[in-house]
C-alpha positions in Angstrom: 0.8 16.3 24.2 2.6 17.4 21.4 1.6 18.5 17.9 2.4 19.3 14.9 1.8 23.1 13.2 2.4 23.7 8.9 2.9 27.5 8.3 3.6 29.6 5.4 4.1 32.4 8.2 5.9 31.3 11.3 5.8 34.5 13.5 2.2 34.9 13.2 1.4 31.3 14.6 3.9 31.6 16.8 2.4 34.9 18.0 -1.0 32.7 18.2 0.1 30.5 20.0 1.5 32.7 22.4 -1.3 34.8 22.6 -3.3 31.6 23.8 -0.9 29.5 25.9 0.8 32.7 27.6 -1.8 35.3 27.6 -4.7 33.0 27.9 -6.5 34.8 25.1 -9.5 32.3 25.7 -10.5 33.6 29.0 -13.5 36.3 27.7 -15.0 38.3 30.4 -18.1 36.1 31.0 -15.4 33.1 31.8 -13.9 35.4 34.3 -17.3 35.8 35.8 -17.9 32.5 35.9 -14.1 31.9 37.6 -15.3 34.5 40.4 -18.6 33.0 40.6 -16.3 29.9 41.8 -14.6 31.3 44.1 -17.6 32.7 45.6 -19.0 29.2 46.0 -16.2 27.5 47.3 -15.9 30.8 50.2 -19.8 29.9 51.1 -18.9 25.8 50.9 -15.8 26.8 53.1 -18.3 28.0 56.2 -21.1 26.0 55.2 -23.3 29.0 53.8 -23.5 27.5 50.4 -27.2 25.7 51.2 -28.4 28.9 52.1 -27.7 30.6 48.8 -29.3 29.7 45.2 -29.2 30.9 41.9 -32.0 33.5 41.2 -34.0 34.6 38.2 -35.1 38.1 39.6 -38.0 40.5 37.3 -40.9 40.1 35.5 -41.9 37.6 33.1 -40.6 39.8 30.3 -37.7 41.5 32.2 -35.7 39.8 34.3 -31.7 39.1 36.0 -29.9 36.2 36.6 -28.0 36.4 40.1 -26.1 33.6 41.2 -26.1 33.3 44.6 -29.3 34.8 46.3 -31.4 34.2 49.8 -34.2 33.7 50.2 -37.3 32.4 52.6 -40.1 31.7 51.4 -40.8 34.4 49.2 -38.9 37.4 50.6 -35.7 38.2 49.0 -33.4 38.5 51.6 -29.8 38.8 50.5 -27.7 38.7 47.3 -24.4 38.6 45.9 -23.1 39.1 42.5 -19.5 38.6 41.6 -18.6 41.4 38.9 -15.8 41.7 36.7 -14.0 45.5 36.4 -11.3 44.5 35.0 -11.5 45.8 31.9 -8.8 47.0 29.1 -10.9 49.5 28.2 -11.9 52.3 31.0 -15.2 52.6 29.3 -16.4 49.4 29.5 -15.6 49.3 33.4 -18.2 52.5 33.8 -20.4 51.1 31.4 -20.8 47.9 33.6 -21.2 49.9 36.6 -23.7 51.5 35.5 -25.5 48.6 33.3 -25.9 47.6 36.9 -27.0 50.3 38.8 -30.2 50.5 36.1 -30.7 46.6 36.7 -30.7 47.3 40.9 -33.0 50.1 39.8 -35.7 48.1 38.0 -35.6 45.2 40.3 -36.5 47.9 43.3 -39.5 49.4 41.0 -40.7 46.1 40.3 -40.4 45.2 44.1 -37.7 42.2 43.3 -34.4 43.8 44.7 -33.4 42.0 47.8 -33.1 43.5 51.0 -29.4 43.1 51.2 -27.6 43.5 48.0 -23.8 42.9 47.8 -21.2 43.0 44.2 -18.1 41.1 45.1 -15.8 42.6 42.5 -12.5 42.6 40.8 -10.4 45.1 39.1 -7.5 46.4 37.1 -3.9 44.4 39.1 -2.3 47.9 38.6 -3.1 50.8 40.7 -1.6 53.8 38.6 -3.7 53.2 35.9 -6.9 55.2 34.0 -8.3 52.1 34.2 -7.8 51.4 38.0 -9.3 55.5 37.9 -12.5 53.9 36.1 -12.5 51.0 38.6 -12.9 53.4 41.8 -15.4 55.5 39.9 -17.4 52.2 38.7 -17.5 51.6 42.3 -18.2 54.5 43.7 -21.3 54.3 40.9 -22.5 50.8 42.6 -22.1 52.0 46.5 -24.5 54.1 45.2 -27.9 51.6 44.7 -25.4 48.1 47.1 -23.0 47.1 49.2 -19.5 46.8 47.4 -16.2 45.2 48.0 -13.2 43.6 46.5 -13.2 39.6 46.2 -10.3 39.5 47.6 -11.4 40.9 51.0 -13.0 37.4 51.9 -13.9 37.6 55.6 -15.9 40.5 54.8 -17.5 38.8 52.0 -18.5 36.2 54.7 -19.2 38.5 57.3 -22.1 40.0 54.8 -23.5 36.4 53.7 -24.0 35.4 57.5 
């Protein structure tokens, strides 16, 4: 499809539009969550696990998380997994959402909610000589702390933790 652009300042909407056709500038964090979320799914479709998992609202009536894919019989909360997203510009904002949910693992085990089995699929920084790639390990080194952690990309062991 092509279209048609009037401009008093060519470089700047040519910067815009390669800011959004070439560096995607559209994807926001919560769309990459949602992209892992996906991939997630279609690992559990793959070897016919998906059935067994559901989204879950986990809390109290006034308190509560939203997990995506959680098991369950009955009522016992059996496992869980929760794609996270730690890849982050800013180093702070990687340790900030380590940490945002070690407190939510926290509250659900006081308010007896947290499931037995708890596992973050996650996914960091592409570069490994970076301060954020630094703030990635420490993140997860902060959630090994209160679940199970590993890399998305490590999808037998993803599997092997759902069966």
């Amino acid at each position: 499809k092509t279209s048609l652009v009037l401009t008093s300042t060519p470089q700047e909407q040519l910067q815009t539009l390669y800011n959004y056709y070439v560096e995607h500038a559209f994807v926001t964090r919560e769309y990459r969550e949602t992209v892992l979320e996906g991939h997630v799914r279609d690992l559990l479709t793959a070897a016919s696990l998906a059935d067994r998992y559901k989204p879950a609202r986990l809390g109290a009536k006034h308190w509560h998380v939203t997990i995506p894919f959680v098991e369950q019989k009955q009522e016992q909360l059996l496992k869980a997994i929760k794609p996270l997203d730690l890849g982050h510009k800013e180093t702070v904002k990687i340790l900030e959402k380590a940490g945002q949910w070690q407190f939510r693992l926290h509250e659900l085990k006081c308010r007896e909610q947290l499931p037995k089995d708890m596992l973050f699929a996650v996914d960091g920084p592409e570069e490994d000589d970076t301060p954020q790639y630094d703030a990635y390990i420490n993140a997860f080194a902060l959630l090994e702390k209160v679940a199970e952690v590993l890399p998305i990309t490590q999808k037998n062991a993803v599997l092997e933790f759902a069966k």
